[in-house]
N, C-alpha and C positions, 0 to 999 in steps of 0.2 A: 504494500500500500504506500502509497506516494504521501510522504510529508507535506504539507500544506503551507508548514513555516521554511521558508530559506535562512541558512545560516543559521539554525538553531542552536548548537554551539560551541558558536562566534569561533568556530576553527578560523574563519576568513576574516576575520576582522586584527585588528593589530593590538598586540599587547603594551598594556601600558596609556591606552589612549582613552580618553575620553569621548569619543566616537565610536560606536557599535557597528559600522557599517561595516559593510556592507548589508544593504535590506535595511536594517533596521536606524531607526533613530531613539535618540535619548535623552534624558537629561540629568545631571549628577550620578552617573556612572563610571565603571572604569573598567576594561576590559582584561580581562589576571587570566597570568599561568601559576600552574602550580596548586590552585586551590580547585581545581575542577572534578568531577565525577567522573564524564568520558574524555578522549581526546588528550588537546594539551590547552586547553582556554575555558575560560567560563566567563560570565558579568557579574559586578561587585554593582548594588544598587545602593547606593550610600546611606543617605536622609531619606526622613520623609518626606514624600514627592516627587522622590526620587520614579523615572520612567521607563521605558522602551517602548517602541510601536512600531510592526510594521505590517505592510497591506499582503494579506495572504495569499497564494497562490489562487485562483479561481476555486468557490464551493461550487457543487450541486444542490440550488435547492430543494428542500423538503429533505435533503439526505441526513441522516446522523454521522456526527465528526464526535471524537474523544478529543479532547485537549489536554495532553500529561505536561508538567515542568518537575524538574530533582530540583530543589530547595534545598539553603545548608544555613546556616547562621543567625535564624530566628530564634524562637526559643521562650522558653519563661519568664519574664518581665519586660517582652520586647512590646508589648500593648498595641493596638491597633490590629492592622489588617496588611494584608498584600490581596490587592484585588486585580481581579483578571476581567477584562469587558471585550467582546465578540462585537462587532456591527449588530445591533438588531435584538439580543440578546440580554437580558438582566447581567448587572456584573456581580461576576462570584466573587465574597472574602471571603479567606481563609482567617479564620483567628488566629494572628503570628505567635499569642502565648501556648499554643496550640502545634505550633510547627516545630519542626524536628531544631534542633544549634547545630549539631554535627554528628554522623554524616549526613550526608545526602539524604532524600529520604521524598521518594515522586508521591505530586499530588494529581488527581483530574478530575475530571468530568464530562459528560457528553452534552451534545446539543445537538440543536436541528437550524440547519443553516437556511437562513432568511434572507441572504442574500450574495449576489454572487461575487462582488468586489466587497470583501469584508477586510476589516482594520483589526488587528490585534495588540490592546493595548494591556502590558502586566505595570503595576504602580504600587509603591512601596508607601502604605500608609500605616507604618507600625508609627509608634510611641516615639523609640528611641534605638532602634535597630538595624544595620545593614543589614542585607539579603543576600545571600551569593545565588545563583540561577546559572543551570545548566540545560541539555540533551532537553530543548522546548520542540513540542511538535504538534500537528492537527493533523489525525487520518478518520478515515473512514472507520465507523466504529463496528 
C-alpha cells in the first residue's frame, strides 16, 4: 500500500535544519539524527505551536486511510495535547500526559477521506514538552 505522506521520515530532509522539506513545512522544528526510531533522521517539535504540514499524496474519497506516527519525548507532566487535523476531518488529540517519553511508541487512527487534495497538519500543543516524530504515514486501511 502506497504511503500517502512523502518524506515521512524526513530521510530527505537535512539534519540540523530548521526546514522539514522537503514536502513538508514547519515551524519551530529541527530536523535530528541520532534520536530517531527508523532510518537515520526524525523531527524535534520544540514549543508549543510548534508545527508540520504537508499536502498528501491524492485520497480516494469515501475510502478509509489509517494515519500511524512513532512519538518519543512526551510523557507525564508534558500537559496538553499533540493534535493531528486531516482536510475535512475533526482533529485528533492525543493527551501528551498520556504519550509514551521514551521509546518510541506509534499512535493512529483511521478515517474516511472527504477529500481528494487533503493537508496534513500534526501541532505540538502540550504544556511544556518537545515531541520527537518519526516513520508518519496515510495508507489505505
Amino acid at each position: 500500500m502506497v504511503n500517502r505522506v512523502q518524506n515521512g521520515g524526513f530521510e530527505q530532509s537535512t539534519s540540523g535544519s530548521a526546514d522539514p522539506a522537503p514536502f513538508w513545512t514547519g515551524t519551530d522544528v529541527v530536523v535530528e539524527s541520532g534520536n530517531q526510531l527508523l532510518g537515520i533522521k526524525n523531527i524535534r517539535m520544540a514549543d508549543s505551536g510548534s508545527f508540520i504540514s504537508q499536502q498528501l499524496l491524492p485520497l480516494v474519497v469515501g475510502q478509509v486511510y489509517t494515519f500511524k506516527v512513532a512519538v518519543a519525548t512526551a510523557g507525564q507532566g508534558s500537559g496538553g495535547t499533540l493534535d493531528v487535523n486531516i482536510t475535512g476531518n475533526p482533529t485528533r488529540s492525543f493527551d501528551a500526559d498520556n504519550l509514551t517519553n521514551n521509546p518510541y511508541i506509534y499512535y493512529n487512527f483511521d478515517f474516511t477521506a472527504i477529500n481528494i487534495n487533503t493537508i496534513l497538519t500534526i501541532t505540538n500543543n502540550t504544556l511544556n514538552s518537545s515531541i520527537r516524530l518519526d516513520a508518519i504515514s496515510v495508507r489505505l486501511a
